[in-house]
PAMARMI-649313 format. One line per 2 residues: number of its first residue (from 1); for each residue x, y, z of N, C-alpha, C. Coordinates in pm, whole numbers. Layout:
BEGIN
NUM) X,Y,Z,X,Y,Z,X,Y,Z | ... $
***
This chain:
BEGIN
1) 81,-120,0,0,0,0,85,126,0 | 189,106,88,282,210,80,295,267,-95 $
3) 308,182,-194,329,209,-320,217,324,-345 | 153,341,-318,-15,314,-407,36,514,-307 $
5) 69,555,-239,91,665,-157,244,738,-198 | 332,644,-279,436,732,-356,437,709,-509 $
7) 321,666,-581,233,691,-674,217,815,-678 | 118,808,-570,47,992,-592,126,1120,-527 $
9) 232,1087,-474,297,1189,-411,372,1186,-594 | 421,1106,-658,495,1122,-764,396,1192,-889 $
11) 307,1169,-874,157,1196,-951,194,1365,-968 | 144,1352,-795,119,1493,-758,283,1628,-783 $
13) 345,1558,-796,511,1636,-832,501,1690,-959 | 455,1602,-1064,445,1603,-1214,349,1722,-1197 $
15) 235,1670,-1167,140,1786,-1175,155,1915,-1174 | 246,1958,-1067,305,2040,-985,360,2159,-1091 $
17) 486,2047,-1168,562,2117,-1220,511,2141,-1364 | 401,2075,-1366,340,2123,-1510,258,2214,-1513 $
19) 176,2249,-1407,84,2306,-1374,206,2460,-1410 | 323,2493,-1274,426,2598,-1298,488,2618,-1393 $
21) 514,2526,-1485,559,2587,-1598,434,2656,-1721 | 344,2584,-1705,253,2618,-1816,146,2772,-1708 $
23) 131,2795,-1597,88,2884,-1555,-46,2870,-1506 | -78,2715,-1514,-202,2661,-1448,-197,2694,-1313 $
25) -248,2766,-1231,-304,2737,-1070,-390,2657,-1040 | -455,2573,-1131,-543,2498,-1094,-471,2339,-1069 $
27) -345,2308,-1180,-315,2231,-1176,-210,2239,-1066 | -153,2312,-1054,-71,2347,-990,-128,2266,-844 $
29) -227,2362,-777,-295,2332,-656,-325,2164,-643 | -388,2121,-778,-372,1950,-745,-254,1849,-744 $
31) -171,1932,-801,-22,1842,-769,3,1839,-604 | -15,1967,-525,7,1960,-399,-123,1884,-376 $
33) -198,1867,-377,-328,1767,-312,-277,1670,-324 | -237,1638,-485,-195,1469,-438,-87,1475,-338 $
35) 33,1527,-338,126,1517,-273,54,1496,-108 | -15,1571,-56,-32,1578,56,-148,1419,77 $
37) -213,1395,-31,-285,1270,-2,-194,1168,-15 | -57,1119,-91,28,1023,-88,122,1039,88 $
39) 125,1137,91,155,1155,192,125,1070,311 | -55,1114,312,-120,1045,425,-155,877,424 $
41) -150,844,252,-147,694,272,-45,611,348 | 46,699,308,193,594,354,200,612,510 $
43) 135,718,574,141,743,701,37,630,776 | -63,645,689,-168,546,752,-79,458,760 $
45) -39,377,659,-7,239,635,121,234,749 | 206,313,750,305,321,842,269,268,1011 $
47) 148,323,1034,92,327,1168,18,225,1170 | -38,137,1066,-93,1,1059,18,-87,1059 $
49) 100,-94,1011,249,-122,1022,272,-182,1173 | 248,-47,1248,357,-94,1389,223,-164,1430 $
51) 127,-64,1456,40,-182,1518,42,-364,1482 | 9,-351,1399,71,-498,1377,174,-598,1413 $
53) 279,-523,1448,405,-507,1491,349,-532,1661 | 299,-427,1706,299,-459,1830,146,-596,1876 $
55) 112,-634,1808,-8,-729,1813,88,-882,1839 | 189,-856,1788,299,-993,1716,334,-1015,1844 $
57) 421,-880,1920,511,-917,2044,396,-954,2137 | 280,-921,2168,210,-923,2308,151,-1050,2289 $
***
């Protein structure tokens, strides 16, 4: 799952810089959305991660 969260952070980069070169603000603004939503997948998944992790030791 982690993938599926530096997908869209990579998504969202492209976007970014296409959006700034061509003078889109619209696109622009969704490159940072994705970025900030790849972001939060990998965080989720990170924190499902340990939990799991700690389910193992107890």
């Amino acid at each position: 799952m982690a993938d599926r969260g530096a997908m869209d952070k990579a998504k969202g980069k492209a976007k970014e810089a296409v959006g700034k070169v061509t003078g889109n603000d619209r696109l622009t603004a969704e490159g940072k959305i994705d970025q900030v939503k790849g972001e939060a997948k990998e965080a989720k998944e990170d924190a499902k991660d340990a939990l799991r992790g700690k389910r193992r030791r107890t």
